[in-house]
ZAZA-600332 format. One line per field, with one value per residue: residue number from 1; residue in one letter; x, y, z of N, C-alpha, C, CB in turn. Coordinates in steps of 0.05 Angstrom, whole numbers, plus 5000, padded with zeros to 4 digits. Glycine has a CB too. Layout:
BEGIN
num [NUM	...]
residu [a	...]
n_u [X	...]
n_v [Y	...]
n_w [Z	...]
ca_u [X	...]
ca_v [Y	...]
ca_w [Z	...]
c_u [X	...]
c_v [Y	...]
c_w [Z	...]
cb_u [X	...]
cb_v [Y	...]
cb_w [Z	...]
# end
This chain:
BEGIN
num [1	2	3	4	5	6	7	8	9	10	11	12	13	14	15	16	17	18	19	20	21	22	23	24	25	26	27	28	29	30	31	32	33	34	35	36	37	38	39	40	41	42	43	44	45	46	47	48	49	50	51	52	53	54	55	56	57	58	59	60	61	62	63	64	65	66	67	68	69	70	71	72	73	74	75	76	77	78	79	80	81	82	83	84	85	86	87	88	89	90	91	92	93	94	95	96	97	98	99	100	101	102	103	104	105	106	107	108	109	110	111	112	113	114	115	116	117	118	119	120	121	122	123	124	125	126	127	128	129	130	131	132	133	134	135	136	137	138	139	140	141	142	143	144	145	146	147	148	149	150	151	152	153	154	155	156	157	158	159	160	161	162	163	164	165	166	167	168	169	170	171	172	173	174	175	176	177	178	179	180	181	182	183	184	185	186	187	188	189	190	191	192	193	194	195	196	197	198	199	200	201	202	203	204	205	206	207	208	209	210	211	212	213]
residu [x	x	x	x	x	x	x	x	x	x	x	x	x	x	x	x	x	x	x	x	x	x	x	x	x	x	x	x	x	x	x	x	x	x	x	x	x	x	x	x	x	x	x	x	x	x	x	x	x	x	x	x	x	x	x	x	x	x	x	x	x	x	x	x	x	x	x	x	x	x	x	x	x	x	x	x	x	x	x	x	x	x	x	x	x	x	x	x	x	x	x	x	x	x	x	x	x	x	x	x	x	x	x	x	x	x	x	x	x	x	x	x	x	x	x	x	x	x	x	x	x	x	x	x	x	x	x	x	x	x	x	x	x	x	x	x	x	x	x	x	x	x	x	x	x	x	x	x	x	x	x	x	x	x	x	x	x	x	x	x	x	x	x	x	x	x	x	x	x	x	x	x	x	x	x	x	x	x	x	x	x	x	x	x	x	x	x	x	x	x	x	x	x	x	x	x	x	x	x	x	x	x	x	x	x	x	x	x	x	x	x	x	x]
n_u [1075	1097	1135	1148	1170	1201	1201	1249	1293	1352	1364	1317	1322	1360	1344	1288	1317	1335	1303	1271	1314	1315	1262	1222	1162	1124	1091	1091	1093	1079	1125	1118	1172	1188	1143	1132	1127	1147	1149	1105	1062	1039	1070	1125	1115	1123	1174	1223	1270	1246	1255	1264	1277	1225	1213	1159	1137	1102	1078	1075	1124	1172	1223	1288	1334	1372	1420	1408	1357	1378	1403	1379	1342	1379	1401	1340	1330	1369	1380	1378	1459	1473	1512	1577	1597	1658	1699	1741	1730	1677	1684	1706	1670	1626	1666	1657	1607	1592	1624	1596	1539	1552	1601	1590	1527	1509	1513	1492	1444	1363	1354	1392	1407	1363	1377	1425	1397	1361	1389	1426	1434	1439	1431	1414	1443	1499	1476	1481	1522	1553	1535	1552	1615	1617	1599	1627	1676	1671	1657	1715	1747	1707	1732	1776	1767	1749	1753	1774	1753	1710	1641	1613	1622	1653	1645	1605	1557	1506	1518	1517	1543	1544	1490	1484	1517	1496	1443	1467	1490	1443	1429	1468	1470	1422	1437	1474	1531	1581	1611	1643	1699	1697	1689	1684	1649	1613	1600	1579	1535	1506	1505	1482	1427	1414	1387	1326	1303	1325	1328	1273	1268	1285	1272	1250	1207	1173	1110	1097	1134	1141	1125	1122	1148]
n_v [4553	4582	4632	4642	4691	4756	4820	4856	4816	4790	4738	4721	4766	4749	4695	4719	4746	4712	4678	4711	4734	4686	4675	4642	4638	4663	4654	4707	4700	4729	4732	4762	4783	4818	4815	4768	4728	4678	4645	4616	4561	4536	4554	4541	4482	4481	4508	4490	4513	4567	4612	4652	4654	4607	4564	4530	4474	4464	4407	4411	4408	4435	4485	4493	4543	4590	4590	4526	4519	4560	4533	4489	4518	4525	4483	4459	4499	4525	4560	4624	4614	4615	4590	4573	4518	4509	4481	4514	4561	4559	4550	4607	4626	4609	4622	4679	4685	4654	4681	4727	4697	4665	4685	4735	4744	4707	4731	4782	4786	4789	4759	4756	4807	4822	4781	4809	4864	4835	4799	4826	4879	4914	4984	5020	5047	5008	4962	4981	4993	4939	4905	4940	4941	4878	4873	4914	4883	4836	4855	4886	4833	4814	4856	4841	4796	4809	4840	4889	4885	4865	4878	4860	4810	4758	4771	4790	4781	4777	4730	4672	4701	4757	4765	4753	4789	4843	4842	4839	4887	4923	4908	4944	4985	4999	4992	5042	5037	5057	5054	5078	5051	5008	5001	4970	4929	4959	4979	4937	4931	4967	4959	4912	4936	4951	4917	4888	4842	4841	4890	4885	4849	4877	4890	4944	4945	4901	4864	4865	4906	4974	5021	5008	5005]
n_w [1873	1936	1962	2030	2070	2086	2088	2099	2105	2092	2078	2050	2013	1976	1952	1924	1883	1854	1842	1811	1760	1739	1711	1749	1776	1829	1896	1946	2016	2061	2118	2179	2225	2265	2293	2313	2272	2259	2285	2309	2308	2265	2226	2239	2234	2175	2173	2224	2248	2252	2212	2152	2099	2071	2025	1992	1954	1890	1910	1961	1990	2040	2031	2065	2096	2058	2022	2009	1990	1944	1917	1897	1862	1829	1803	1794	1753	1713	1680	1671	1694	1755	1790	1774	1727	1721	1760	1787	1781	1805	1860	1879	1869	1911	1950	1961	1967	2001	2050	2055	2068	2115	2149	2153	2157	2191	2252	2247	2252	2267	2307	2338	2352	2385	2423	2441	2463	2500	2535	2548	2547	2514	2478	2431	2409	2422	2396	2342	2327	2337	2294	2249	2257	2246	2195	2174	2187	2156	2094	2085	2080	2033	1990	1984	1960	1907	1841	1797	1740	1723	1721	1751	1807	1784	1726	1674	1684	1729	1798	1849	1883	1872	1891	1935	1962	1942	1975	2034	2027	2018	2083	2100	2088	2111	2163	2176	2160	2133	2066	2040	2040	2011	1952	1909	1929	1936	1895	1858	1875	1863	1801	1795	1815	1770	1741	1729	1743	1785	1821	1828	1871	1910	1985	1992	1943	1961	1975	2033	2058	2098	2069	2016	1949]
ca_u [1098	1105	1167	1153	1192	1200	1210	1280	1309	1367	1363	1303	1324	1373	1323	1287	1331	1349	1272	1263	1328	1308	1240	1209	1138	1114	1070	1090	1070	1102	1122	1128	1186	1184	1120	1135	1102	1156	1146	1081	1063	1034	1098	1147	1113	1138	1202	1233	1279	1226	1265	1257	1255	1221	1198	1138	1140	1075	1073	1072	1151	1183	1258	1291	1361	1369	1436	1405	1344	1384	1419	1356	1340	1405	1391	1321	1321	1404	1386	1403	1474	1489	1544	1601	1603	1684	1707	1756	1712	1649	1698	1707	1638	1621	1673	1645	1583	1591	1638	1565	1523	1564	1609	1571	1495	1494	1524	1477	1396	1342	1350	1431	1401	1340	1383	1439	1388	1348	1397	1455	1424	1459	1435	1407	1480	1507	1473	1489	1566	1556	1522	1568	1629	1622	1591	1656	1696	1669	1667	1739	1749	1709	1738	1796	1769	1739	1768	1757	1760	1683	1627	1601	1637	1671	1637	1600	1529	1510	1517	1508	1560	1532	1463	1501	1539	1475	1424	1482	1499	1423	1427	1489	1465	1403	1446	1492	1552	1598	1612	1668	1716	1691	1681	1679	1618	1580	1601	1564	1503	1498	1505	1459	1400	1401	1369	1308	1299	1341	1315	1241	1266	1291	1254	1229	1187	1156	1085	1093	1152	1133	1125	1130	1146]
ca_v [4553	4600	4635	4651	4717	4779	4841	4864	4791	4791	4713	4729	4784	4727	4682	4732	4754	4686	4658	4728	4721	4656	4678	4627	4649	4647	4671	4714	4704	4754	4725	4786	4769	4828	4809	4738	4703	4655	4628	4606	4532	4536	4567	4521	4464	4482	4513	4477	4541	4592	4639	4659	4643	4579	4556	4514	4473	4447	4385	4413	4397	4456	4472	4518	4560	4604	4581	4500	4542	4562	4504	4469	4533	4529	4448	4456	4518	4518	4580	4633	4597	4630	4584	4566	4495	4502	4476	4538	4586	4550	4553	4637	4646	4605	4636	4703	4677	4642	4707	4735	4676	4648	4697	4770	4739	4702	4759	4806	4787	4800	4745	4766	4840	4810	4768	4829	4883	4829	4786	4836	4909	4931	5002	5018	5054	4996	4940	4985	4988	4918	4905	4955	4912	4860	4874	4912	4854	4815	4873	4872	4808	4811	4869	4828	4776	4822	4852	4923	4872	4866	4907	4835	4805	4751	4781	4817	4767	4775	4707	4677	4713	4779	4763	4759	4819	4860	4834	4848	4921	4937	4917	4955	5016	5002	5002	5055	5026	5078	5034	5081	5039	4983	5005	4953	4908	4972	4972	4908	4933	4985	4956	4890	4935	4964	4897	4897	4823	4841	4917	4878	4829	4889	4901	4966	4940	4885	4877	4871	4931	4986	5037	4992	5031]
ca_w [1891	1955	1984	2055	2072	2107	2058	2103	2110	2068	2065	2027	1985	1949	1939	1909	1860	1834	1817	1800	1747	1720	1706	1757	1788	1858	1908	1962	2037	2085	2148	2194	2240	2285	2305	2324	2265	2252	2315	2302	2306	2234	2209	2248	2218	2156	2182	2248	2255	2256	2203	2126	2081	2063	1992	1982	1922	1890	1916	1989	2000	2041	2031	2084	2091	2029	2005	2006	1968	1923	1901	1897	1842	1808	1794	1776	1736	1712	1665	1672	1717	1786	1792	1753	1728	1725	1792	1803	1784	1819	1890	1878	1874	1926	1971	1973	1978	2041	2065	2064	2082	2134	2160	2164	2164	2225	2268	2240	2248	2279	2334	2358	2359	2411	2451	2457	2480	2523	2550	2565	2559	2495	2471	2404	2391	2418	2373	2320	2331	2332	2270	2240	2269	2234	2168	2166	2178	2134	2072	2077	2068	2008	1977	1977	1933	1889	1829	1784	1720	1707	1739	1775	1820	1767	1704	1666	1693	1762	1796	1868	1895	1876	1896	1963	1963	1931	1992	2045	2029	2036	2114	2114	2085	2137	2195	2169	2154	2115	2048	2023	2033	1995	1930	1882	1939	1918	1855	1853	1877	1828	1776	1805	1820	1745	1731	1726	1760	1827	1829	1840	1899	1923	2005	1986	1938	1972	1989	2063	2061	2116	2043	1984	1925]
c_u [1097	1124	1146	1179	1182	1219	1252	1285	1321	1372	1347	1305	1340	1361	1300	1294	1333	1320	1267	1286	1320	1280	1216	1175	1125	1108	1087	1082	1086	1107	1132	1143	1190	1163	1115	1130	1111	1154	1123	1080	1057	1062	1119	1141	1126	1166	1217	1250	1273	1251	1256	1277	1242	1201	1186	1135	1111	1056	1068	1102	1161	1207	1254	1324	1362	1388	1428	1379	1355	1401	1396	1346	1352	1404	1364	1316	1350	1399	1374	1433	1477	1505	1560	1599	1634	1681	1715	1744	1688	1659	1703	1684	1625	1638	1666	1618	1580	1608	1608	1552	1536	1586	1602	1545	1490	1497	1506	1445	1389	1351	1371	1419	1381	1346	1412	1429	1375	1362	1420	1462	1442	1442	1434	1429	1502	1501	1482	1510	1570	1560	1545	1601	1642	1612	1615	1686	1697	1667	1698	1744	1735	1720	1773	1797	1754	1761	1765	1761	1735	1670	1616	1621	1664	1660	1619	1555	1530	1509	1511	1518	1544	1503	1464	1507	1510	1453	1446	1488	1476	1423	1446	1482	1433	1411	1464	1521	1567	1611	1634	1696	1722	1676	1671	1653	1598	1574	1573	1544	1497	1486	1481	1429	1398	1394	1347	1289	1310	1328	1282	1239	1275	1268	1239	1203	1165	1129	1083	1120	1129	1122	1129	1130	1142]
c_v [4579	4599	4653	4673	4745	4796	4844	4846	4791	4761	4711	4737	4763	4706	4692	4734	4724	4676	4683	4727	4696	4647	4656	4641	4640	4669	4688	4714	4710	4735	4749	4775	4792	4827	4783	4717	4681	4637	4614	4574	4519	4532	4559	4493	4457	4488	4517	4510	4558	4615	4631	4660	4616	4571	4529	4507	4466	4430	4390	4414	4427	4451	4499	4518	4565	4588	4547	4505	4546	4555	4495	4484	4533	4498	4449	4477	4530	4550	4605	4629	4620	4616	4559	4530	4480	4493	4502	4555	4587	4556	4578	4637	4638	4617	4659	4705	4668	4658	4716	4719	4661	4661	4727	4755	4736	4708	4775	4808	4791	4787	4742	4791	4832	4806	4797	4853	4862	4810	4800	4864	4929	4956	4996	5033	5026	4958	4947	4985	4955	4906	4918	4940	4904	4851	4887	4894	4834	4831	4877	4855	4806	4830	4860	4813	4781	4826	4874	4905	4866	4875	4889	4823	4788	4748	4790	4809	4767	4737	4706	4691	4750	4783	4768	4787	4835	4864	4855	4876	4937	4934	4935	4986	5026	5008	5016	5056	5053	5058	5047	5062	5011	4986	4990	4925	4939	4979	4951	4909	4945	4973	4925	4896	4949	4940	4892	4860	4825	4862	4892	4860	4855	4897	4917	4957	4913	4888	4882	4891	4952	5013	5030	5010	5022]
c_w [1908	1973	2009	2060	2081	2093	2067	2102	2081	2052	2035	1999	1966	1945	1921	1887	1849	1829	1800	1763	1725	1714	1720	1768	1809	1867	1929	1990	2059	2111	2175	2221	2268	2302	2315	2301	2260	2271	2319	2305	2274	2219	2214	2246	2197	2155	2212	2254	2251	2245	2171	2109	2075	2032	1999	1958	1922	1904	1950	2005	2013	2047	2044	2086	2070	2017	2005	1990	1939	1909	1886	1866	1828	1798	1775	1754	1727	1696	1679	1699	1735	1797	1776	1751	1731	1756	1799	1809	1806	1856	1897	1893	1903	1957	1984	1973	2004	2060	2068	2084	2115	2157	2167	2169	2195	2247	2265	2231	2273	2306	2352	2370	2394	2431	2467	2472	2497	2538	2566	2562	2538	2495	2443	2392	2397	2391	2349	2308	2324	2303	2247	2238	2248	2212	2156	2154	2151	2100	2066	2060	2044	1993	1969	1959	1913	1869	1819	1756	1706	1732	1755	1792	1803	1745	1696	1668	1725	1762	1826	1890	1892	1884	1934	1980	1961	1958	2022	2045	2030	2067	2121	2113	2108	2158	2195	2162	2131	2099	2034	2014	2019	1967	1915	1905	1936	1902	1843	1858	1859	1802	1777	1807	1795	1735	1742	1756	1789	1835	1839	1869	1912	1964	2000	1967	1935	1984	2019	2076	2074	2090	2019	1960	1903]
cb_u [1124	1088	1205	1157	1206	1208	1185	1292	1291	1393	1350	1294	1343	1402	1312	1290	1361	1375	1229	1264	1342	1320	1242	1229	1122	1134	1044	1089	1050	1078	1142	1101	1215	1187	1103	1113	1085	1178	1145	1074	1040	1021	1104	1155	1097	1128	1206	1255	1293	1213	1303	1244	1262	1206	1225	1119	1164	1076	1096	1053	1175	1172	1286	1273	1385	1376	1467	1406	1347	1384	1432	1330	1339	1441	1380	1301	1299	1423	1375	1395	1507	1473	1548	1637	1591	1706	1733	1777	1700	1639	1724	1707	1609	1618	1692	1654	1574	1608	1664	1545	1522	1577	1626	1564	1483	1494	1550	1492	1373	1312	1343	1470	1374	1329	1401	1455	1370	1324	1401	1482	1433	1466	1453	1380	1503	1512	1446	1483	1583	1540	1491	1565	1610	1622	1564	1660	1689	1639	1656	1747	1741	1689	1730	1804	1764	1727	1775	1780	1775	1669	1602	1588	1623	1684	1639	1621	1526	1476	1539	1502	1592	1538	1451	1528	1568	1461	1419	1496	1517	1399	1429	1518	1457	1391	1454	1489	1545	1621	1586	1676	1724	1673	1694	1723	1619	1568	1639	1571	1491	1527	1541	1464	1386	1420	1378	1303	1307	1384	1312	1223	1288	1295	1261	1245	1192	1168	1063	1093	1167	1159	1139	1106	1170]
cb_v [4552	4605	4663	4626	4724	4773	4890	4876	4762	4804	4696	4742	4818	4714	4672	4742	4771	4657	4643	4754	4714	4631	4679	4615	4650	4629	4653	4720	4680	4793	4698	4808	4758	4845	4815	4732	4706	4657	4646	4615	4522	4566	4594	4526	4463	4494	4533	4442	4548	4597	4647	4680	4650	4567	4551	4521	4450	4435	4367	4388	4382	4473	4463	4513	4550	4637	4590	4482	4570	4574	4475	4470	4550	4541	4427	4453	4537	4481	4575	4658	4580	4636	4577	4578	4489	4526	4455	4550	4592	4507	4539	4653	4636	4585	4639	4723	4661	4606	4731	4734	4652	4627	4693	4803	4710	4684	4775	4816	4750	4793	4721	4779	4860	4788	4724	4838	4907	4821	4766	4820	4917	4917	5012	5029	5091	5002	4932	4999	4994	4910	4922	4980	4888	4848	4890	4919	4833	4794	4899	4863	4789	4806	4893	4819	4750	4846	4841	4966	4850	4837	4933	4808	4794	4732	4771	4826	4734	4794	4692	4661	4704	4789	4729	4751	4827	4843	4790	4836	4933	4930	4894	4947	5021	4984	4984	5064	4993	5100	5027	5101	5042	4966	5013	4935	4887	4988	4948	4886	4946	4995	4953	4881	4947	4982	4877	4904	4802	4849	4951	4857	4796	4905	4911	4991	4950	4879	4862	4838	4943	4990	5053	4968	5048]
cb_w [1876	1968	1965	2071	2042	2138	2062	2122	2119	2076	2086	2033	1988	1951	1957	1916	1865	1851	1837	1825	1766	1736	1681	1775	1774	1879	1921	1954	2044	2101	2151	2202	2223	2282	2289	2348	2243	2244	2341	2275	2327	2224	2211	2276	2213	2143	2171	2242	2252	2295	2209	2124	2061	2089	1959	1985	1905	1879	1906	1999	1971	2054	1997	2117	2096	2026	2013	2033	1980	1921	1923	1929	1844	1824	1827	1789	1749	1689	1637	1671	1708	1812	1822	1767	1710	1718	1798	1793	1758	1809	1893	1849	1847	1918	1969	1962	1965	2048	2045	2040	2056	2117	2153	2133	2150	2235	2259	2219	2237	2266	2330	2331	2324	2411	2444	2443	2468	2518	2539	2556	2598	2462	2483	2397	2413	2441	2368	2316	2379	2344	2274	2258	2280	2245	2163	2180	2198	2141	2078	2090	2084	2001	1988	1991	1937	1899	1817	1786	1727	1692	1724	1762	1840	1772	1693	1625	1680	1784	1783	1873	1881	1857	1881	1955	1928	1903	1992	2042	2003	2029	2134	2100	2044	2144	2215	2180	2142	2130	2033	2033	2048	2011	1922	1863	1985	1920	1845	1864	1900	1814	1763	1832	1847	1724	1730	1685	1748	1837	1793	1815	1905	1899	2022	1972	1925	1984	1983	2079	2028	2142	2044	1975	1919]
# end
């Protein structure tokens, strides 16, 4: 099996963590996105919206968008769970998951940054204000539906919500974001990258990372 991915892409990094988690095993094959490669004809064979990550199963089948990824992971490989089989609980996790996925992500990649310096002359202080913005916005909002009640988001097992959260507060701490006021979403990193399976999806130590450590 090969995940297609690009060390910074935070899509990635939670795909990552969760085969990494559930002791699955797969290959690696960088797709360097500052360099165009998703754009490729090769590489938009397999993934029509030329982004990353994309998993290759065996059989040749490729699945694409992380969170439909990592369903597809949480079905075929249920242990260790990243989300709740209760209903109530399963609708938490998923909320501040898709506060990530759905409300900070797609504001904040590579290909918004592109079209705001080349279509309308932003400024590398202004993309960053941007970026900044609305990773804000949306940290809020989750520190709202956080609690200080276990050191994960809703206990004492990371799940897909913190896989979320964990991925997200590296671009933030990339594009400088001041995280004080969100204690308990970096709480959640903390305590996410003292495992030993998320610390390894981590960017930095990816093989196609600019200094892999």
């Amino acid at each position: 099996m090969k995940l297609y991915s690009y060390w910074r892409s935070t899509t990635s990094y939670r795909v990552r963590a969760a085969l990494n988690l559930k002791g699955v095993t797969y290959e690696t094959v960088p797709v360097d996105l500052v360099a165009g490669a998703q754009r490729d004809a090769a590489y938009r064979a397999l993934n029509p919206g030329a982004g990353v990550p994309t998993l290759v199963l065996e059989d040749g089948t490729a699945l694409t968008q992380s969170m439909a990824i990592l369903d597809f992971i949480e079905a075929t490989w249920p242990e260790p769970r990243l989300i709740p089989q209760d209903a109530l609980e399963r609708a938490r996790v998923l909320a501040v998951a898709h506060t990530v996925a759905l409300d900070i992500h797609p504001v904040n990649n590579l290909r918004v940054i592109g079209q705001l310096k080349s279509r309308f002359g932003a400024s590398a202080d202004q993309s960053q204000a941007w970026m900044c913005h609305w990773m804000a916005e949306g940290f809020a909002a989750l520190e709202a539906q956080l609690t200080d009640d276990h050191p994960f988001a809703f206990g004492t097992t990371p799940d897909l919500a913190d896989l979320c959260i964990t991925a997200q507060v590296y671009n933030a701490r990339r594009w400088g974001l001041d995280l004080a006021p969100y204690p308990k979403t970096e709480r959640i990193e903390t305590h996410a990258l003292s495992i030993p399976a998320i610390a390894a999806a981590h960017p930095d130590r990816q093989p196609d990372a600019d200094t892999p450590v």
